[in-house]
N, C-alpha and C positions, 0 to 999 in steps of 0.2 A: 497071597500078598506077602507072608512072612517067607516063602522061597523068593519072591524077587529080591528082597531087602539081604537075603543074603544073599541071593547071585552080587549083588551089586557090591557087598561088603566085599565077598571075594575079590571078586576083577579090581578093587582098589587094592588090595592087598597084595594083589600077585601084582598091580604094575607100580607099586611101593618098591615089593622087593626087587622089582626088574631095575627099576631105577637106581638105585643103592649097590645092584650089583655090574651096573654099567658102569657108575663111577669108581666102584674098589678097582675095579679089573684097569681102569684108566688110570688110576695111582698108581697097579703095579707092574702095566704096562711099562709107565715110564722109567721106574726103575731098573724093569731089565733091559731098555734099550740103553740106558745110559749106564749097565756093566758090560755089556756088547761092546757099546763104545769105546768104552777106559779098553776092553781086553783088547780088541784092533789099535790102539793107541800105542799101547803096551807093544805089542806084537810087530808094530811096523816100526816104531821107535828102536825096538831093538835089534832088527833087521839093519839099519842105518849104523848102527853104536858096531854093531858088527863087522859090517862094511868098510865104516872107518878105521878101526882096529886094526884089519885084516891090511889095507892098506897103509896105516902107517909101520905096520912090519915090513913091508915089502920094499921100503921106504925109509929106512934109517929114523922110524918116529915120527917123521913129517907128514902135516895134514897137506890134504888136497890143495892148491889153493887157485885162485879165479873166483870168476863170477859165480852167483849160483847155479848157472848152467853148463859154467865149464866143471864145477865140482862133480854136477851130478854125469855128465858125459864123464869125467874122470872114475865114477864109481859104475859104470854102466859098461864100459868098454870091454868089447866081446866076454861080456858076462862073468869077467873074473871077480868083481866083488857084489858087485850084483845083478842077477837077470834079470829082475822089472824093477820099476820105480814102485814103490808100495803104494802110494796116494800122489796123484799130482801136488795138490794142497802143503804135503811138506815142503820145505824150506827152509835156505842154511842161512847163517847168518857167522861170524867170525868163527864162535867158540860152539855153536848148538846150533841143533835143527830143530826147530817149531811148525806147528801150525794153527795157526789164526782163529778157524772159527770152530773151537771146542766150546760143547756148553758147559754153562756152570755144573750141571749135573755132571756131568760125565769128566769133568776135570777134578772135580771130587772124589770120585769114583777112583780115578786113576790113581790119586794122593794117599787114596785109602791102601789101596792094593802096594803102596810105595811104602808105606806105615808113615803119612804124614796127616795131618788134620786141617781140614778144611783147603781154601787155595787159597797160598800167601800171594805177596806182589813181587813181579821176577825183578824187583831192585831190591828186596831185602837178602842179604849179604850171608845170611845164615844157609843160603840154598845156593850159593854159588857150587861150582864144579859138580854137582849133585842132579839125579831126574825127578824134575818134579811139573808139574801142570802149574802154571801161573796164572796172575794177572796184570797184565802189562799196565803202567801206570797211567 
């Protein structure tokens, strides 16, 4: 009788710790997929910054200009500024390229890696001309 009571203590024990170590691993799961993220953010973000650059030397300083898809056919052409598009998902807009559905984690992520804290809103005025991950208002 007193080996079942402990078989039984056991098997609650080990599926205690199973449980507790199912969930750690799920917290730091998430973290590393959302420094994964920021780092491809990072990486195609600056693929683009490059891009651009590259063609406003070419160019007497002058951005692309057209639609979003004449830009990106303008950065795409026979691969002088760039050979693939990094992410369909980017997108220009006058002055920057964005995209839409980053998560909060992972635009954090990227603001850290920027040296900024937390994610401001892309109207406060303090982050103009600057890369930073926002929150559209």
């Amino acid at each position: 009788m007193f080996s079942l009571i402990v078989t039984i203590l056991a098997i609650a024990l080990v599926a205690v710790l199973a449980v507790a170590t199912l969930l750690y691993l799920k917290d730091a799961g998430k973290g590393s997929s959302a420094a994964a993220q920021s780092a491809r953010y990072l990486q195609e973000g600056s693929q683009l910054v490059g891009a651009l650059e590259l063609y406003k030397l070419h160019n007497d300083g002058q951005m692309p200009t057209g639609d979003e898809q004449q830009i990106k056919d303008t950065l795409l052409q026979d691969g002088k500024y760039l050979k693939a598009w990094p992410q369909e998902s980017w997108r220009f807009s006058t002055d920057y390229a964005f995209r839409a559905e980053v998560s909060s984690e992972a635009c954090a992520a990227v603001n850290k890696k920027l040296g900024i804290e937390g994610v401001p809103q892309c109207s406060d005025t303090a982050y103009e001309a600057k890369s930073v991950c926002c929150a559209i208002d």
